[in-house]
Every structure is written in structure tokens, then in C-alpha cells.
C-alpha positions, 0 to 999 in steps of 0.5 A: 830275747830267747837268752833270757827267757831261758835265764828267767825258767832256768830251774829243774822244776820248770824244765821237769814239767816242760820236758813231762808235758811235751813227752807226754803230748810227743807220745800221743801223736807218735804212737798212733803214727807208729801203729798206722804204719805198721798197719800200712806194711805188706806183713800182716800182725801175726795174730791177725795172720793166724786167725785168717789162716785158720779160717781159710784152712776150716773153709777148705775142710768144710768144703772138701766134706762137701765134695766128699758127700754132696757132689762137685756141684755142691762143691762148687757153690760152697766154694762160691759162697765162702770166696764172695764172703771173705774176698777170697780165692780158694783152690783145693787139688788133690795130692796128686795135683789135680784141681778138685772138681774139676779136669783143669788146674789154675794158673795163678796157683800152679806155682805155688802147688808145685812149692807144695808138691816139692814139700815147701808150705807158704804162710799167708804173706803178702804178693808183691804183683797184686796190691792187698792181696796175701796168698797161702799155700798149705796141705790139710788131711781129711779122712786120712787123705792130702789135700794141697789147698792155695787160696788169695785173699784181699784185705778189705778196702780201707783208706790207701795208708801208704798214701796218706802217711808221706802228707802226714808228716808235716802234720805230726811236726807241727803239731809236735811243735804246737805241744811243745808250745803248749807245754812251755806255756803250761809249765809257765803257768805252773813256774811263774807264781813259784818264782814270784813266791821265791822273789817276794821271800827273799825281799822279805829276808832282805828286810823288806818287810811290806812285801806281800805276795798277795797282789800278783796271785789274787786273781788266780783262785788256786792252791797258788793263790792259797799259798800265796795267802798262807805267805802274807799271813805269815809275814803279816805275823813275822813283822807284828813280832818284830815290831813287838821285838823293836818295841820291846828293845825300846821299852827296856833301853828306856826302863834301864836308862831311868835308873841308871841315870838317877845312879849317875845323880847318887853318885855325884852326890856322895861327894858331899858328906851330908848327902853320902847315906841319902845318895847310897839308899838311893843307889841300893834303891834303884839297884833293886829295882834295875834287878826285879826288872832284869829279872822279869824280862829273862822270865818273859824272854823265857816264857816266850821261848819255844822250847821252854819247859815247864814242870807239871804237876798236881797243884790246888788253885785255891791253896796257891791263892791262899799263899798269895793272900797270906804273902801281899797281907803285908804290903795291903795293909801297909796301904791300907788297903783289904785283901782276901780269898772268897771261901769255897771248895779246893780246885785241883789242877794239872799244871806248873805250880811256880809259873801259875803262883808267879802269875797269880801273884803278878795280877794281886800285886798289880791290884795293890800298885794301881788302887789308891789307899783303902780300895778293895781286892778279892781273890775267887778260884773255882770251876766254870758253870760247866764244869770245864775250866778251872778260874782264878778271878782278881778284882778290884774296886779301884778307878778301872781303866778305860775300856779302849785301853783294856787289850793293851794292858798285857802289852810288856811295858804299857803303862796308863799315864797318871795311873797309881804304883811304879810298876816295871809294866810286866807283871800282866804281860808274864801272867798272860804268857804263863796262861798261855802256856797252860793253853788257858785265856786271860780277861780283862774287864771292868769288875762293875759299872761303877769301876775297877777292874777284874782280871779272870784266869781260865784253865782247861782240864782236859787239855792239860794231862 
């Protein structure tokens, strides 16, 4: 079981934030344990060391001074005093030995006077016979005299370290041991969704297309959840475009078979002589078409392309509907059908001439395949009411198309059963490609209650430099 637990988090990340967490928690608990002992040691800091000598040694001067002017009964309650407030035992002698105030020396700092009298001076250090308590021997000068000055202090009463640090250490182990389970735990926590993400993405990969990381992190509300969100957004959209690409396959591999088969038929036929010119203008027919296919579907395998790149340039909206107008005049008035551009001012833009004329065009001709003989097309090009977009409008007074079908309609292929013309199911779906391109919007709507259709192209100026 521990085996595989290891397996299961066996990554660098886990580790690092493992390892992070419980260093981190190991020094919380070790430093104050290490800084108790080294106050719990006989030896004080020297910092401390120093500062209580130096209090010692200004209590000594001060109370010299006061032997020198006041007297040995001033003397004595002075020492008194500064004894009971630092818990101290000052002896003060003279350099030749004698105890200060008084005919009779101190036992207990008979020792280290003769260190002094033999020239060795003590720091404050620790004296191993009494518990707590340092001693310090040194010489002072005052008005150009020696005076041997040895003084015990105790420190003050605080909770018996030694004791307590032996009961301490199975304390410190557990609860090293205790961190060390909270870390794993955290950086678990931290893992885990890392490896769910990692699970779910390589399913995907494996074309396991319906795999969503959402369920497992939803109820975490964190960035884990947020990113486990941004996950299935993604993937949500990777498989509408492979579906579309599977879609798209589908469509061409039925638009070429069509043809191709109806060419298999021609030639079948051109073995007898009275059908031979009929079978050929059929095949030279069906060529063109297989042709103006491929080529719109390499145009919009282009257009889809990430890298594409697109020329621009200074172009006149209403100069290019212009020329679409004057183009289609013929195949319009071959159906009998009427074309023109409303008048107004130019519309100059910023863009791809060739890819907006193509785009224009397709709309125009799509008009002139899908509405029966003597139906009306009008071509507009102006600006928005604010004055932000640039807009070429086509529109018809055809039969429309039904208002569910409208979003479909710039689908590659789409076609409307029992709808006039023979189109490749194309045009619509390169001219909302070539917008987008030019970070514009195509709309679709119906051009009045009574039918038709209105197809409107929205540019924006500044976006284009």
C-alpha cells in the first residue's frame, strides 16, 4: 500500500511541496528548541554577559564614590541596596586586599581575590558548586586608585530548562511527525487536481473526446476549479472543430462523388456515336464544376488557417460593389432578374481588396442563385449611424429562408432542401471568413415581413490600421 502511494505522487512537484511544507513546519518547532537550549547552557550570551558586567562594575564605581565622601555606613546600605535589587553579592577590597568597609575579608571571594592579586581577572562565568549563579572578578580605578571588586549574581528565577528539555523531545518528535503528516496531506491537496488534469488530457488526446475534467474539481472553487473550467472550455471547442472538420470531409467527399459519378455515366456514353458531343459537354461541365469547388475549399481551408496573410490596403467599398455590379449584370439579366447599387458617397477603408471583393461577390451571386426569375437585388455601402463601421448590405426580395435556418446558412455545404440555384454551399461560409478576418460581423436577416433576405457586412475602422 505505501508502495503505491509513493507511485500514485511520485512527480518532482509533489515532492518539492512536500519537502517545502515539512522543512518549513521542522524549522518552526527546531529553532525555538535550539534557542531554549542555548538558554538552558551554564554560559551566558555574550551580549547579555556584557551588559550585566557593565552594570555590576557602574554599581561598584558608585559605590566606592560613596565610601570615599559619605562614610562606611553609607557604604554599606548602598551596597545593601544594589545587592537586593540585582540579586547580587558585591565585594569591593582595597588593592592591598582588605575588604572595603570593613577589618575582615569574605570567604567565598578570598579565591578569586588572590586571581586578581596574582594579575588574572574572571569574566562573568557560571560556578559549577551554586545553580544559577555567575561570579566576576575584576579590577576598577577610581581617582587613580585599584580597587579588586568580586561580585556573585543569580539569575532570576525562570522555569528549570534542563529539566524540561529531556520531556520535551518526544513532544518536538511527534510533532515532527505530525507536520510531516500535514504536509503530505497539503501537498496532496495541491497534486491531486494536477493529476486529474493530467488524466483527463491524455484521454482526450487518445480521442476520448467527452472527457471533462469539470466534475471531479467543481466543488473545490478555486484556481483548480477555474482552470479545470478553462479545460473543458477548451475541449468543449476542440471537438465542435473536429466535428466540423469530420463534417467538413463528409461534405466534400459527397459534393466530388456527384460529379465524378456523373463522369463515369458521360464516359459510358461516349461509346456510342450519337450520344459522343452530348457525353463530352457533359464531362467538360462537370469538370468546371469539380474545379470551382476545389478551389473554393483551398480558399477556405486558407482563409481558416492561422497564419494566413492578408494584404492591406486603402480599397473603396462602393467602387468594389460597383464592379460586382457591373460583373453579375450579365448572369442577372440572363434570369431576368434586376441588379443595382443604391447611390451615395464613397466608403473608404483599410483592408484586403481581393478577399472583400471575393466575399461581396459570393453574397451577390448567392442572391442571383437562390431567387426565381424577376426578383430584385440591391447592393448599399455606407457607414453605421455612428459613424464606426463601414457596412455593405445585399438584399433580396426572394422567398427568404426560414428564421431557424438563418445561423446555418454560413455553415460550408449547408444547403436549403427545394431551394432555387446549384450552388457548391460555399460562398456564404468564405465571406463570413474573409469578415472575420477583417474583425467585422456578418447578419443574416430576413429583409422584410414579407421575405427575402438581407445579408449586411460590418467593418470597423479603427480596428484595421
Amino acid at each position: 500500500m505505501a508502495t503505491s502511494l509513493l507511485n500514485n505522487f511520485k512527480g518532482h512537484l509533489f515532492w518539492r511541496i512536500f519537502l517545502g511544507l515539512w522543512l518549513s513546519s521542522t524549522l518552526l518547532l527546531v529553532v525555538p528548541a535550539l534557542l531554549f537550549s542555548q538558554i538552558a547552557q551554564r554560559e551566558l550570551p555574550p551580549n547579555i554577559q556584557s551588559r550585566i558586567e557593565s552594570i555590576i562594575l557602574a554599581n561598584a564605581r558608585s559605590a566606592i564614590l560613596e565610601y570615599r565622601v559619605a562614610g562606611q555606613a553609607q557604604f554599606k546600605r548602598t551596597l545593601d541596596n544594589y545587592n537586593a535589587q540585582l540579586d547580587t553579592r558585591l565585594y569591593i577590597f582595597s588593592s592591598s586586599g582588605k575588604t572595603l568597609g570593613s577589618s575582615t575579608n569574605s570567604s567565598e571571594a578570598t579565591a578569586y581575590l588572590d586571581l586578581l592579586l596574582r594579575g588574572h581577572e574572571t569574566r562573568l562565568k557560571s560556578v559549577k558548586s551554586m545553580r544559577k549563579v555567575f561570579v566576576l572578578a575584576r579590577w576598577v580605578t577610581f581617582e587613580q586608585q585599584k580597587y579588586a571588586v568580586v561580585a556573585y549574581f543569580r539569575l532570576p528565577d525562570a522555569p528549570e530548562l534542563e529539566v524540561i528539555l529531556p520531556s520535551l523531545w518526544p513532544i518536538l518528535l511527534a510533532s515532527l511527525f505530525i507536520a510531516g503528516v500535514g504536509s503530505a496531506f497539503a501537498a496532496r491537496a495541491l497534486v491531486r487536481p494536477i493529476y486529474q488534469l493530467q488524466s483527463v488530457t491524455r484521454q482526450f488526446a487518445a480521442g476520448h473526446l467527452d472527457k471533462r475534467i469539470g466534475p471531479s474539481l467543481k466543488f473545490r472553487n478555486d484556481e483548480f476549479s477555474d482552470l479545470g473550467n478553462d479545460f473543458d472550455w477548451m475541449a468543449e471547442r476542440l471537438t465542435i472543430l473536429i466535428d466540423d472538420k469530420h463534417r467538413l470531409m463528409r461534405d466534400i467527399s459527397h459534393e466530388l462523388r456527384s460529379p465524378l459519378a456523373r463522369i463515369r455515366l458521360a464516359l459510358a456514353l461516349t461509346s456510342k456515336p450519337e450520344k459522343f458531343e452530348s457525353a463530352l459537354q457533359s464531362i467538360d461541365r462537370d469538370i468546371d464544376r469539380m474545379d470551382i469547388l476545389i478551389g473554393e475549399i483551398l480558399t477556405l481551408a486558407k482563409l481558416e488557417h492561422s497564419n494566413f496573410q492578408h494584404q492591406m490596403d486603402a480599397v473603396d467599398l462602393r467602387e468594389l460593389c460597383e464592379e460586382i455590379v457591373e460583373q453579375s449584370q450579365m448572369e442577372a439579366n440572363s434570369k431576368q432578374q434586376s441588379l443595382r447599387l443604391n447611390p451615395g458617397p464613397s466608403v473608404p477603408y483599410h483592408g484586403d481588396a481581393s478577399l472583400l471583393h471575393r466575399a461581396i461577390e459570393n453574397i451577390v451571386r448567392n442572391a442571383l442563385q437562390h431567387t426565381p426569375a424577376g426578383s430584385e437585388i440591391w447592393l448599399d455601402a455606407g457607414l453605421s449611424p455612428d459613424t464606426t463601421m463601414a457596412e455593405v448590405s445585399v438584399s433580396d426580395n426572394g422567398p427568404g429562408v426560414p428564421a431557424s435556418m438563418l445561423n446555418q446558412l454560413c455553415t460550408p455545404f449547408f444547403r436549403i432542401e427545394g431551394g432555387h440555384g446549384k450552388g457548391s454551399g460555399l460562398g456564404l461560409s468564405i465571406a463570413s471568413r474573409v469578415v472575420g478576418l477583417h474583425s467585422g460581423t456578418l447578419h443574416i436577416d430576413a429583409a422584410s415581413e414579407t421575405g427575402g433576405l438581407k445579408v449586411l457586412i460590418s467593418l470597423p475602422l479603427k480596428s484595421i490600421s
